[in-house]
C-alpha positions as CSV (number, residue, x, y, z in Angstrom):
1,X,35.7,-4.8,14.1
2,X,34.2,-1.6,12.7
3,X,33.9,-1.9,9.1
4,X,36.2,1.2,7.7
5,X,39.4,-0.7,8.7
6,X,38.6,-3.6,6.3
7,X,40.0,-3.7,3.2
8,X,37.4,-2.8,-0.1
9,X,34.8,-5.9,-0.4
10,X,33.8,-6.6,-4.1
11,X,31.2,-9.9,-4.2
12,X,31.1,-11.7,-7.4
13,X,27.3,-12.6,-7.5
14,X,25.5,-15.1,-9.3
15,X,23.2,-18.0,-9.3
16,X,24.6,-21.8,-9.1
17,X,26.0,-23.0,-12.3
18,X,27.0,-19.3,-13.5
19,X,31.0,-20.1,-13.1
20,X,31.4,-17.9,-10.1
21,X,34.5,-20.1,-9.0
22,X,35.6,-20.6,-12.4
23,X,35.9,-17.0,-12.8
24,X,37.3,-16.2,-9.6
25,X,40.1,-19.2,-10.5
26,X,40.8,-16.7,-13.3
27,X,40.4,-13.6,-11.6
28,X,43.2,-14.1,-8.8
29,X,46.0,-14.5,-10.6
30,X,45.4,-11.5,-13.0
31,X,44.7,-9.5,-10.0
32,X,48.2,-10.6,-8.7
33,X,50.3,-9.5,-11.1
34,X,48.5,-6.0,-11.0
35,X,49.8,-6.0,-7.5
36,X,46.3,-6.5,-5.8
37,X,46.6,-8.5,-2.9
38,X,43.2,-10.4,-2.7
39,X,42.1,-12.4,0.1
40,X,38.5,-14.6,-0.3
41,X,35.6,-16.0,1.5
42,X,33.2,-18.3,-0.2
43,X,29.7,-18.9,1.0
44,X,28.6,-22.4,0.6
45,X,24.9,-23.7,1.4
46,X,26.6,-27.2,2.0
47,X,27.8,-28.9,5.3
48,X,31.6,-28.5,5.1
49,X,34.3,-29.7,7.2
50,X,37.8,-28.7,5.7
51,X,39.2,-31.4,8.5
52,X,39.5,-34.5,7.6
53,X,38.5,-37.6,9.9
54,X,41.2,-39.7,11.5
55,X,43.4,-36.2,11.7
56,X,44.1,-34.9,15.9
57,X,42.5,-31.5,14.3
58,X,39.4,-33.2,13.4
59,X,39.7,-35.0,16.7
60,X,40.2,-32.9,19.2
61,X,37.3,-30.5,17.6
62,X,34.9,-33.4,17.5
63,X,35.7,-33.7,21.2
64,X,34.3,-30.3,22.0
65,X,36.6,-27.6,20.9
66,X,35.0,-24.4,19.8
67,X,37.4,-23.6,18.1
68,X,40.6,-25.1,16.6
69,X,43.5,-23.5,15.1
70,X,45.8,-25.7,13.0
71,X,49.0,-24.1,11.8
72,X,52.1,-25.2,9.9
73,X,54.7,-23.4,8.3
74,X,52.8,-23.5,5.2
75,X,49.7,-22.4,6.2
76,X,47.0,-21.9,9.5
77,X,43.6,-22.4,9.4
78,X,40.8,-21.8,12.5
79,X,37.9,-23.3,12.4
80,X,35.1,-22.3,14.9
81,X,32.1,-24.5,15.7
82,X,28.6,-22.7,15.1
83,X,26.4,-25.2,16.4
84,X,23.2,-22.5,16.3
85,X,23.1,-22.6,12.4
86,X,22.5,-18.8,11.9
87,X,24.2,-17.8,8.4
88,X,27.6,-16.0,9.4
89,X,28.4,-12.4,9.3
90,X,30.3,-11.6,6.1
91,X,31.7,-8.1,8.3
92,X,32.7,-10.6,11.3
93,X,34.0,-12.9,8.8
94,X,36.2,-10.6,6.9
95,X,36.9,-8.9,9.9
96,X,39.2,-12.3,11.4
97,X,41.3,-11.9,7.7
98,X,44.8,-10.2,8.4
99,X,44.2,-7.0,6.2
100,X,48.1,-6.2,6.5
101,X,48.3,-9.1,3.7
102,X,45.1,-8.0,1.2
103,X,44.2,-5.0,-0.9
104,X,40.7,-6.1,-1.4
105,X,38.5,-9.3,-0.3
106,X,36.7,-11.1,-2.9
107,X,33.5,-12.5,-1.8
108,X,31.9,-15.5,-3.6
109,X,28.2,-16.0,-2.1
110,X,26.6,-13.3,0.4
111,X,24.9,-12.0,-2.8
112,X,22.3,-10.3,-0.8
113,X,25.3,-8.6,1.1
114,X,24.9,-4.7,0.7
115,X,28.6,-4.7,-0.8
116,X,29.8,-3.4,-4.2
117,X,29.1,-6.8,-6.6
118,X,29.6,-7.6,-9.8
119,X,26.7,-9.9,-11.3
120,X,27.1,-12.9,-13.7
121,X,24.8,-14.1,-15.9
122,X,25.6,-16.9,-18.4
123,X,23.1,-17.6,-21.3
124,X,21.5,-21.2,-20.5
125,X,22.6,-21.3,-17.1
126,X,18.8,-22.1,-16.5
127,X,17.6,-18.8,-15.8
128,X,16.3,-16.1,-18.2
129,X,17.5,-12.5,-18.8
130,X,14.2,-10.9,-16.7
131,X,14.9,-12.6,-13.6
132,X,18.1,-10.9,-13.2
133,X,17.8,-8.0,-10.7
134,X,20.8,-5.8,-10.3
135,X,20.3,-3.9,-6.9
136,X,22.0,-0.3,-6.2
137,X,25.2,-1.7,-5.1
138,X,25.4,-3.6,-8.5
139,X,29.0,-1.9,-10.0
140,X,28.8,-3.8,-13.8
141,X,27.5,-7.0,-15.2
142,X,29.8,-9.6,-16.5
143,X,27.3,-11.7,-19.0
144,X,28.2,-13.2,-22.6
145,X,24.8,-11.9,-24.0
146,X,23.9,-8.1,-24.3
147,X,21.9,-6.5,-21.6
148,X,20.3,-3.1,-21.4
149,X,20.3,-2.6,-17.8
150,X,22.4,1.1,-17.1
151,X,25.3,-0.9,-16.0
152,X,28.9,-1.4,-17.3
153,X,28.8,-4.5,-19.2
154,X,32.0,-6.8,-19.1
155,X,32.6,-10.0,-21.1
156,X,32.3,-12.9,-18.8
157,X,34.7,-14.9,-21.0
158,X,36.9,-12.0,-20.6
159,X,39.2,-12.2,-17.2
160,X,41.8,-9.6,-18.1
161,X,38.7,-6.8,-19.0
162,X,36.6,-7.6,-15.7
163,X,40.2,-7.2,-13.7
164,X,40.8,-3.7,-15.7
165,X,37.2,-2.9,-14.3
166,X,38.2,-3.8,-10.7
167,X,41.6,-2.5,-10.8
168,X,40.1,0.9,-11.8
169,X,37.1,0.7,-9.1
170,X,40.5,-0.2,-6.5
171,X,42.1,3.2,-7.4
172,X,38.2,4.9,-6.7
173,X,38.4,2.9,-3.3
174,X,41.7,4.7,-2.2
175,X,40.9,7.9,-3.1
């Protein structure tokens, strides 16, 4: 899928233990009731299995399905077997999400990606203020300590201003 029919990618980048999920818990539903559809794909460094043993899903994968789509009326989920280990694709990725249902995609990990991001830092998170190294598609820095770094600085402990920030970079995006 060629890139310009996905919807705006904004990556929320920061090392373990910064509160990247915390913040995106917070994020979601603030971007809802500005109307922002946002869909999301996590990174994780872990072995996951969203399946759970004992289910047919889990079963009939485990027998040798490369991929298995479970769906109710709730909800559908595909999982796809990558048994060569290479890191996924973040465009291939967001390309399988239905962009008729999402204004933007919010990406949590991938924060090497050369996407628009916005970087955490969280004083004693166990790194210092040197190490962090905004890159040029760094859009603002969301910290609870003052930086001098060029950037738009947002308050990490502040949802509502980081979503005014985004919902003004999703007007830019359309334009």
């Amino acid at each position: 899928m060629e890139r310009r029919h996905l919807p705006p990618l904004l990556a929320i980048a920061a090392w373990s233990g910064t509160g990247k999920t915390t913040l995106l818990k917070q994020l979601i539903p603030l971007l809802r009731e500005r109307g922002i559809r946002p869909g999301l794909i996590k990174h994780t460094h872990h072995d996951m299995d969203v399946d759970k043993p004992g289910k047919d899903s889990y079963e009939l994968r485990k027998a040798g399905a490369n991929q298995t789509l479970v769906a109710s009326r709730q909800r559908w989920a595909l999982m796809t077997e990558t048994p060569d280990g290479a890191e996924p694709d973040l465009y291939q990725l967001a390309g399988r999400m239905d962009s008729r249902h999402l204004d933007m995609i919010l990406v949590e990990g991938f924060k090497h990606e050369a996407i628009a991001k916005i970087q955490l830092y969280r004083d004693g998170c166990g790194h210092q203020p040197e190490e962090l190294q905004p890159d040029s598609h760094t859009l603002a820095l969301a910290s609870d300590v003052p930086f001098d770094v060029g950037l738009p600085q947002l308050d990490i402990n502040q949802p509502r201003e980081i979503v005014d920030f985004i919902a003004e970079w999703m007007k830019q995006q359309r334009q």
